[in-house]
C-alpha positions in Angstrom: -62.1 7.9 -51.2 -59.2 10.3 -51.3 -56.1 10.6 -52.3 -53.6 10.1 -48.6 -50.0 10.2 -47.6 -49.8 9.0 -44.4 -51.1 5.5 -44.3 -49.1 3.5 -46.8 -51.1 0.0 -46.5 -54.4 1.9 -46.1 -56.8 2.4 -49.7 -56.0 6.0 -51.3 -52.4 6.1 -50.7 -50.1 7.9 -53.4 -46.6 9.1 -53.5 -46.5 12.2 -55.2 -43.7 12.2 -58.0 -40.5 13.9 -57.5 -40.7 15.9 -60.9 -43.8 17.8 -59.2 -42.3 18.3 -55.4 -40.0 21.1 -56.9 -42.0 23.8 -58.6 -40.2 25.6 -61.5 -37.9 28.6 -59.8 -40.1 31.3 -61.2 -43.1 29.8 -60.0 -41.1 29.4 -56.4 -39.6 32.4 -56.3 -43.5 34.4 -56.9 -45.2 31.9 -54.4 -46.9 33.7 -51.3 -49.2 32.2 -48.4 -49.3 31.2 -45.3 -48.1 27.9 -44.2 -48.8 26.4 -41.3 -46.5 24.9 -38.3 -44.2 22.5 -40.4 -46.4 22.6 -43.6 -45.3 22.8 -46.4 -46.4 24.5 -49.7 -47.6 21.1 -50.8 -49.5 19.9 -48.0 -50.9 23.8 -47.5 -52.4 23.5 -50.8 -54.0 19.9 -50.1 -55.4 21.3 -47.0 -56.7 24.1 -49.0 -58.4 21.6 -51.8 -59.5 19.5 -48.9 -61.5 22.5 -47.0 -63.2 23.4 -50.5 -64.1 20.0 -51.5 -67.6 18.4 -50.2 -67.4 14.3 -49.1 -69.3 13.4 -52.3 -67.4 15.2 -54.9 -66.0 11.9 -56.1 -68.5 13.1 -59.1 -66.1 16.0 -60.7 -65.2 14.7 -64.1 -61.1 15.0 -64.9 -60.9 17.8 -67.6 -60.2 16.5 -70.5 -56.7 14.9 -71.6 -55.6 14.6 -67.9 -54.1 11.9 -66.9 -55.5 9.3 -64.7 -54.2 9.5 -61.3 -54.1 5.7 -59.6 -53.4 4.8 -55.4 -51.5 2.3 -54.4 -55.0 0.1 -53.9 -56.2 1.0 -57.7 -52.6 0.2 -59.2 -52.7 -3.3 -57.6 -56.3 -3.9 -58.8 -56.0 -2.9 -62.0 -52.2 -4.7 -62.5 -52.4 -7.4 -60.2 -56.2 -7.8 -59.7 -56.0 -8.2 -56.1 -55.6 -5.5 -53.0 -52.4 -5.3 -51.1 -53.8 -5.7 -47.4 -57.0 -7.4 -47.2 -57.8 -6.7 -44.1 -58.3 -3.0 -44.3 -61.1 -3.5 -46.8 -63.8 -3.8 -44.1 -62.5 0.5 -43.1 -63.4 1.5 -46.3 -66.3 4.1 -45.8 -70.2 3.1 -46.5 -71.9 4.1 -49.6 -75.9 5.2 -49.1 -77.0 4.6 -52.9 -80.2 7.2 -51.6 -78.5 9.7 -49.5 -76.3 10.0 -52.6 -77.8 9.0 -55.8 -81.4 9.8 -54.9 -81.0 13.0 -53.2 -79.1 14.1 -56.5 -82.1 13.2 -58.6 -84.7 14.7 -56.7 -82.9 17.9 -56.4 -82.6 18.1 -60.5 -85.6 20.1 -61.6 -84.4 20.6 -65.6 -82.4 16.9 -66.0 -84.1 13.7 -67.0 -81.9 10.7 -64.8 -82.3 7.2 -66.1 -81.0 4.7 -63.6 -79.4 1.6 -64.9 -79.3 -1.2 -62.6 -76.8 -4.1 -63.4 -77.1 -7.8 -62.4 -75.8 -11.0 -63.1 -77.9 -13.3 -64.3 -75.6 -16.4 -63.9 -76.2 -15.0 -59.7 -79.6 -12.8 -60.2 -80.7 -13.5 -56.9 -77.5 -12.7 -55.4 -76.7 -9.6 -57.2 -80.0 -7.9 -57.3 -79.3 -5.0 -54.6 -83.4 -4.7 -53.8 -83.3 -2.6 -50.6 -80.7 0.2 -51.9 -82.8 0.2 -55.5 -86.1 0.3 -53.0 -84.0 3.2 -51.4 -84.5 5.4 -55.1 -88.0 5.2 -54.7 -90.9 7.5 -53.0 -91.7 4.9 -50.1 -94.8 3.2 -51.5 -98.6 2.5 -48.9 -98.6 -0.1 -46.7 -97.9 -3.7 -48.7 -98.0 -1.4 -52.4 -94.9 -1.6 -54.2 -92.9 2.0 -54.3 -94.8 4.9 -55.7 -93.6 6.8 -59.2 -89.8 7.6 -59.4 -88.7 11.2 -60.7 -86.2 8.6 -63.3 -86.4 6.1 -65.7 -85.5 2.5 -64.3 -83.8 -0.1 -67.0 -82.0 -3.2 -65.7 -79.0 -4.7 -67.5 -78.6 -8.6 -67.4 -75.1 -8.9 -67.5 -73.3 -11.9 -68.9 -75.9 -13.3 -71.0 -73.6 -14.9 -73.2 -72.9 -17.4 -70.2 -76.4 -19.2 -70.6 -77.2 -21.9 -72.6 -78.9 -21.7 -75.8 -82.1 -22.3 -74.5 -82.7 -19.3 -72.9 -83.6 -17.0 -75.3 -84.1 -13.2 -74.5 -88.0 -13.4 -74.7 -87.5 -16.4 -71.9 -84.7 -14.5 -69.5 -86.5 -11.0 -70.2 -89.8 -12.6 -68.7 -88.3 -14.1 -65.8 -86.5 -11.0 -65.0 -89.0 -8.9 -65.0 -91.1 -11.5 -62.8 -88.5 -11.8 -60.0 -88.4 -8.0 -60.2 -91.9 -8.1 -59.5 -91.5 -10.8 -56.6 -88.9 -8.9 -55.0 -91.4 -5.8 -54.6 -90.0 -3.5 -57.3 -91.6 -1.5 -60.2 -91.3 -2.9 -63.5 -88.5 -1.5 -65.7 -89.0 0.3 -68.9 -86.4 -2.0 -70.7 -84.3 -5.1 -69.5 -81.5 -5.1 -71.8 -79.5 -8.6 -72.3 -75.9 -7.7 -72.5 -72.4 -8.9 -72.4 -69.6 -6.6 -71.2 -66.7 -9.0 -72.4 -68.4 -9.5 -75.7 -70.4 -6.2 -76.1 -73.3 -8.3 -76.9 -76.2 -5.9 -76.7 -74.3 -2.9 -75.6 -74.7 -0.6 -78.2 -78.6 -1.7 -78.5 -79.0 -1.0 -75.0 -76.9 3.1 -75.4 -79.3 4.0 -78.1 -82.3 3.3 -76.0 -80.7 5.3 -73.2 -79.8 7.9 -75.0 -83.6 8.1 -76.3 -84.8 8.6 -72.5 -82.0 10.8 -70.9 -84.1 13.4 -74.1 -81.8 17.0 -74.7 -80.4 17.2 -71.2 -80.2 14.2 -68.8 -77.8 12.1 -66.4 -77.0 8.6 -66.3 -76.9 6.6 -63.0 -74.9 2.9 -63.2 -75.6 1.1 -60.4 -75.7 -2.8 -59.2 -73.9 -5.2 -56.2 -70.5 -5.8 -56.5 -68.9 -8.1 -58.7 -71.8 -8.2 -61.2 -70.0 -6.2 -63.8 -71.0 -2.8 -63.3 -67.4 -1.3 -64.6 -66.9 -3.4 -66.9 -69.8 -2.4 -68.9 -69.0 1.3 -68.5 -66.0 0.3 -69.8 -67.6 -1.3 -73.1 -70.1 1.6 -73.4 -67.5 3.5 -74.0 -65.7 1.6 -76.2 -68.4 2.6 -78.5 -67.2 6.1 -78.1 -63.5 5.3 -78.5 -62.7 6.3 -75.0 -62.2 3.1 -73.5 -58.9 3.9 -72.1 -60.1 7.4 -70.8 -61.2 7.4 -67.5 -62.1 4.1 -68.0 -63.2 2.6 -64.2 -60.5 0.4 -62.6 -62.0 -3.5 -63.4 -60.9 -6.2 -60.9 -63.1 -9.2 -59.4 -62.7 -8.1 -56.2 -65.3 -7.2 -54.4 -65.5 -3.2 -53.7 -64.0 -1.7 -56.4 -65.2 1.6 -56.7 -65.6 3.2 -53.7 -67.2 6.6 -54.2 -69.8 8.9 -56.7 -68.0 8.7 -59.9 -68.6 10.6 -62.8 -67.5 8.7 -65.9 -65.9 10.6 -68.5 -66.5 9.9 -72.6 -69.3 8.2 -72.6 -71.3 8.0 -76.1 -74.6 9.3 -74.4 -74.5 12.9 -75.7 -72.4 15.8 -75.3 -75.0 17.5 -72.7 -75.4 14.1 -70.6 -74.0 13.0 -67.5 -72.6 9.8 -66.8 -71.5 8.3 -62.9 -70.4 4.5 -61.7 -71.4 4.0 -58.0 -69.9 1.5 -56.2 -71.3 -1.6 -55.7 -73.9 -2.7 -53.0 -72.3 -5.2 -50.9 -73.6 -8.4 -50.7 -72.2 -10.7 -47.9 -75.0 -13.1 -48.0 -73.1 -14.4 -51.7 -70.5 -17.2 -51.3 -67.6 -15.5 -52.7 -67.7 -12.8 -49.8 -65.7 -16.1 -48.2 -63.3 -16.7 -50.5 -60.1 -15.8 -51.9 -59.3 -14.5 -55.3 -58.0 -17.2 -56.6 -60.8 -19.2 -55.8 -63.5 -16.5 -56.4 -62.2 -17.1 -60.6 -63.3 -20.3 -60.2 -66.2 -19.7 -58.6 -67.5 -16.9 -61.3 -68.1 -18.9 -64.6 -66.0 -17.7 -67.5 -67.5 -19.8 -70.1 -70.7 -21.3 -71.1 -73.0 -22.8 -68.5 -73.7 -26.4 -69.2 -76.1 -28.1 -66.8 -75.7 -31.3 -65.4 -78.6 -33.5 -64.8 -78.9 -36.3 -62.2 -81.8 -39.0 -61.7 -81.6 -39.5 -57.7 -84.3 -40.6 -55.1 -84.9 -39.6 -51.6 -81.2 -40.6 -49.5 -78.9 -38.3 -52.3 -76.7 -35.8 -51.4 -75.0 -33.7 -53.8 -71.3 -32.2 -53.1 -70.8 -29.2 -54.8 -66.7 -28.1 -54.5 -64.5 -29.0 -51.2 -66.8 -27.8 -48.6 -68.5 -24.9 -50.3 -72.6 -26.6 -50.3 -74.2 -29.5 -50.3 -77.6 -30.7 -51.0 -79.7 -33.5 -49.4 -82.4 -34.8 -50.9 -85.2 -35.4 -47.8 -88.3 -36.8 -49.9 -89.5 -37.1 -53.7 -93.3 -36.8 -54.8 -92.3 -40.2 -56.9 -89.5 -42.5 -56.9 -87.1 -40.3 -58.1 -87.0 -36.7 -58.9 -84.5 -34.8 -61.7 -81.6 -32.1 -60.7 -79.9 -30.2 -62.9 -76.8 -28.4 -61.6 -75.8 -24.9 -63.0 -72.0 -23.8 -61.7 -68.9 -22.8 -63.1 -67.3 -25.8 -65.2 -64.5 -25.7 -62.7 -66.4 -26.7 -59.9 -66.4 -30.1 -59.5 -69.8 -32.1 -58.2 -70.2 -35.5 -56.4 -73.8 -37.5 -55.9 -73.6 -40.0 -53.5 -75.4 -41.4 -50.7 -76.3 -39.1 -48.0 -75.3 -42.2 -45.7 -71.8 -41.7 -44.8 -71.4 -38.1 -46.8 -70.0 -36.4 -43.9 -67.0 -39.1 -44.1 -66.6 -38.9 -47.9 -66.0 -35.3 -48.1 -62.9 -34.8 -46.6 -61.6 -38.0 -48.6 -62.6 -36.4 -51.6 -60.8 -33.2 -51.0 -57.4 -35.0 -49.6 -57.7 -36.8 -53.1 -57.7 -33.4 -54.8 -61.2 -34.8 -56.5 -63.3 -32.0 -55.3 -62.5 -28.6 -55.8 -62.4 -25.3 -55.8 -60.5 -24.9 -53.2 -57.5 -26.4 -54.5 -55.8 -27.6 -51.0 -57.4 -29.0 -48.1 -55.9 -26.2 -46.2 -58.0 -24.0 -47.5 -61.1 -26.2 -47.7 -60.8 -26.4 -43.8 -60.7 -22.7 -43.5 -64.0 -21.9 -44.9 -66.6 -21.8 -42.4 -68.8 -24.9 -41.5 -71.7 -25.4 -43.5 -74.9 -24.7 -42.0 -78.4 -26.6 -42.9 -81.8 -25.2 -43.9 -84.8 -26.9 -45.0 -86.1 -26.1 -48.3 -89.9 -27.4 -49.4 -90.7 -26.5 -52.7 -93.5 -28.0 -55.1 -92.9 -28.5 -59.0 -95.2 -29.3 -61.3 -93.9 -31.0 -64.4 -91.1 -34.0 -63.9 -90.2 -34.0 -67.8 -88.1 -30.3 -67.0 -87.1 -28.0 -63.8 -90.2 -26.1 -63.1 -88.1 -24.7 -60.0 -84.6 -23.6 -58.8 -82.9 -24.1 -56.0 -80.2 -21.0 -56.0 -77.0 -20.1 -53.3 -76.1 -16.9 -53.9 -72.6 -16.6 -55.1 -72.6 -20.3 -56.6 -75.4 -20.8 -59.1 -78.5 -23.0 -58.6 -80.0 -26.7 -58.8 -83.4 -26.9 -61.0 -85.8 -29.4 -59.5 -87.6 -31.8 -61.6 -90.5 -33.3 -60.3 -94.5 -33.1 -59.8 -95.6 -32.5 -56.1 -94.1 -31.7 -53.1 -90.3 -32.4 -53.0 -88.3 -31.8 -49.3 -84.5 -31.0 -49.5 -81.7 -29.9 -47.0 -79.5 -27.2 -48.1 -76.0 -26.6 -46.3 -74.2 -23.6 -47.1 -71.6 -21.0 -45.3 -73.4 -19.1 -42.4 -75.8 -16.3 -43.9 -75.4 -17.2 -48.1 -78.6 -16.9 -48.9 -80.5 -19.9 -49.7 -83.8 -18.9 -52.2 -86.3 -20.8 -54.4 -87.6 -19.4 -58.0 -89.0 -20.4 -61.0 -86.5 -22.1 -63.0 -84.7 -20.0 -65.2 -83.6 -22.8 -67.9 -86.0 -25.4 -67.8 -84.3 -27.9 -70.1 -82.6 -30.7 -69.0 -78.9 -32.1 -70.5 -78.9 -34.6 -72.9 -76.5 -36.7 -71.4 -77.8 -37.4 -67.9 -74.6 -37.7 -65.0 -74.3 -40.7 -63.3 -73.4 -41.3 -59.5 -69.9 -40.1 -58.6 -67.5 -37.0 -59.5 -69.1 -35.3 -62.6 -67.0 -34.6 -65.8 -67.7 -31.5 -68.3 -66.6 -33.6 -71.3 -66.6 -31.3 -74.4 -69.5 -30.8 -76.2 -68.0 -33.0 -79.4 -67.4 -36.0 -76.6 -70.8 -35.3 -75.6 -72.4 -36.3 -78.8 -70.1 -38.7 -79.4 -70.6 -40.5 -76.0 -74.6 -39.8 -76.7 -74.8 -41.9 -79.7 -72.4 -44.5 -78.1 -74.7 -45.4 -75.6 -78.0 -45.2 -77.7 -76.4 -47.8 -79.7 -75.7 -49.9 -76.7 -79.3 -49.6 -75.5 -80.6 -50.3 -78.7 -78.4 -53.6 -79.1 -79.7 -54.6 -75.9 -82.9 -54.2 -76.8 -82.5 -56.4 -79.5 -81.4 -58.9 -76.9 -84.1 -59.0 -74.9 -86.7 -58.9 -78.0 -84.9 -62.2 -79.4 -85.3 -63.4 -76.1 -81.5 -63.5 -75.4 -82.2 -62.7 -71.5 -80.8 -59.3 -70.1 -77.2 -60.2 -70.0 -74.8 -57.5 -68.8 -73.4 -55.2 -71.4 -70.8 -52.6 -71.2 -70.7 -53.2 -67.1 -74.6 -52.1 -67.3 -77.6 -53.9 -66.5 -80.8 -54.9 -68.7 -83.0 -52.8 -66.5 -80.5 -50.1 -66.1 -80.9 -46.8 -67.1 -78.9 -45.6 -70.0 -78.7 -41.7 -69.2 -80.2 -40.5 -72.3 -82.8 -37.3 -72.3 -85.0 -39.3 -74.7 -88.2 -39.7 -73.6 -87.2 -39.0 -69.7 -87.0 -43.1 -69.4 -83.1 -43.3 -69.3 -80.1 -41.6 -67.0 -80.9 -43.2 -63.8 -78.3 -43.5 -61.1 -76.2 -46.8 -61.6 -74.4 -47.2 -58.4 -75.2 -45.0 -55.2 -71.4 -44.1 -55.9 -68.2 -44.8 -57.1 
């Protein structure tokens, strides 16, 4: 994207400063050229630079100490983390990851390229781009997977830090590298675990690169947008000290960086190459619907923490005001296990899928159910559309598979045998099974009704609280005391505890 004048609310627009309109006199007094009809000297010589320069020169480094030079759209991102007109984002020009980046790496006979895809693994389905990474690759026979690239492929999970404990590297690096495979791509050389906030595995992850990119070699940084492609150039090169150099504009709005850019000060070696692409659209993810605000819900900033539910056939599960739902059609057994992973600011309700429709908008008047965070904006977002999903686990003591909506996070299914759901989601998110990425459930099982993220401290707390209810009643019944009601639960209630998988069944169909 260039630099403009004439469009004020369109991306690329700059006003020149008034220090560099007036050349100095002697620099005025020796100019000579020939202007055109009303031109002057400084649009001449933009016309000039524009008639030299080739669409994808994006790619031409700053020398160094130059300042950075900001539009109107990146000063907004980068200061206000939001662009000024919204609507002309959809006339911001196409990106063809290999018309650009492919082209370039064929045509390099003496530089090694190592192409670094990044994805977020709180949204891997959603932010894998697999048709613009396929587009890299020498187009493979028939059903084979694409032939030999002329680069080195590694793939950066970004935002590790977000999953639980349980998923160690060995566990996430496994799965990666089989939904890699399911999606019809060649295995990587490395998947790296990183954080970009945190720098967790960053400077693990730029030794190994700089190892493959040999003497003389360039760096390619691609991924879909939003899943934190800038901001781990930008912690790469806080290795180097250079963080503020060139440093890529960082914003969670979707489209960022618009063209080819080569990315000054980057610790990789003095004779390497470094370039941010911009990111693959996704419009199948949730957030393409919603508004900034709301997208920071959305995207989780701390720690997931999955929430389990015990529910039979007849549940539905509300997830936010209006943004999924999730009915559950039939259960191999009496009941099956569902263990929600979303931001902590999305609020969940299980309930009855009798009379769900007419709960919803009670909820959200209520302010109980949320993100959004009015009803006026609930009732913008597009009606939900169903899809069946069939899926078949094989273990009910842990998720053997997830249910995931790109954009939003995903639901790991409990059970052994065939289990039926009905998934309702904005028109196109994508909707897609896979082998469950954290298989554990929580300890402290929800019951029916709005959810609530207590703090891990409260957790325990309200853990061994109940245990010792259950165990009391237990004594009750042993001394044959009957099964009186304690603590407004029943004697063949479950108590919600992990233990065992014999507790956290639903109390109530809701509150």
């Amino acid at each position: 994207m260039r630099l403009q004048r004439r469009e004020p609310e369109a991306p690329g627009f700059f006003i020149v400063p008034a220090r560099l309109l007036e050349p100095p006199e002697e620099e005025a007094a020796g100019a000579d050229g020939e202007l055109g009809d009303g031109e002057d000297a400084l649009e001449a010589a933009r016309r000039e630079m524009d008639q030299d320069m080739e669409d994808d020169m994006d790619d031409v480094g700053r020398p160094g100490g130059a300042p950075d030079v900001l539009c109107q759209r990146c000063f907004s991102l980068k200061h206000a983390g939001r662009v000024k007109v919204a609507s002309l984002e959809s006339a911001l020009p196409a990106f063809d990851l290999g018309k650009k980046v492919g082209r370039k790496i064929f045509l390099q006979k003496d530089r090694k390229a190592v192409v670094l895809c990044v994805v977020d693994v709180w949204d891997f389905d959603g932010s894998l781009p697999r048709q613009a990474l396929k587009s890299l690759f020498p187009p493979g026979v028939g059903d084979e997977p694409p032939a030999e690239p002329k680069f080195t492929l590694m793939v950066a999970v970004n935002k590790f830090d977000l999953l639980p404990s349980e998923a160690t590297t060995t566990r996430v690096q496994q799965w990666v590298r089989l939904r890699l495979k399911q999606a019809g791509l060649p295995s990587p050389d490395k998947v790296f675990m990183v954080s970009a906030t945190k720098g967790l595995g960053v400077r693990e992850m730029v030794q190994d690169i700089r190892k493959a990119l040999g003497f003389r070699g360039d760096l390619w940084v691609v991924g879909a947008q939003n899943a934190g492609k800038s901001s781990l150039i930008t912690a790469m090169k806080k290795l180097a000290g250079t963080a503020d150099k060139g440093a890529p504009t960082i914003a969670p709005v979707p489209g960022t960086t618009l063209g080819l850019l080569q990315v000054p000060g980057m610790p990789i070696g003095p004779k390497h190459r470094a370039f941010d692409t911009p990111g693959v659209p996704h419009p199948h993810q949730l957030t393409s619907f919603l508004g900034l605000e709301e997208v920071k819900k959305v995207l989780p900033s701390k720690q997931l923490r999955g929430r389990t539910y015990r529910v039979a056939a007849g549940s539905t599960l509300l997830l936010g005001a209006g943004l999924a739902r999730l009915d559950v059609l039939a259960s191999p057994g009496a009941t099956l296990y569902l263990t929600v992973f979303v931001s902590h600011h999305v609020n969940l309700h299980m309930g009855k899928t009798e009379g769900a429709e007419e709960r919803l908008p009670r909820l959200i008047e209520q302010g109980l159910l949320c993100p959004p965070d009015s009803p006026e904006r609930a009732a913008a977002l597009p009606a939900l559309q169903p899809s069946e999903v069939e899926l078949e686990g094989s273990d009910w003591r842990r998720s053997t598979v997830d249910v995931a909506l790109a954009g939003l996070g995903w639901v790991g299914v409990g059970c052994a045998g065939v289990a039926r759901f009905r998934v309702w989601a904005p028109p196109g998110v994508a909707v897609t099974t896979h082998a469950a990425l954290i298989p554990d459930y929580a300890e402290v099982f929800e019951r029916p009704g709005l959810s609530t993220l207590l703090p891990k401290a409260q957790t325990r707390a309200h853990l061994a609280e109940r245990k010792e209810k259950a165990e009391r009643t237990e004594k009750r019944r042993e001394r044959g005391g009957g099964g009186g009601w304690e603590g407004g639960r029943g004697p063949r209630e479950e108590t919600g505890e992990r233990e065992g998988l014999r507790n956290g069944g639903p109390r109530r169909s809701e509150r």
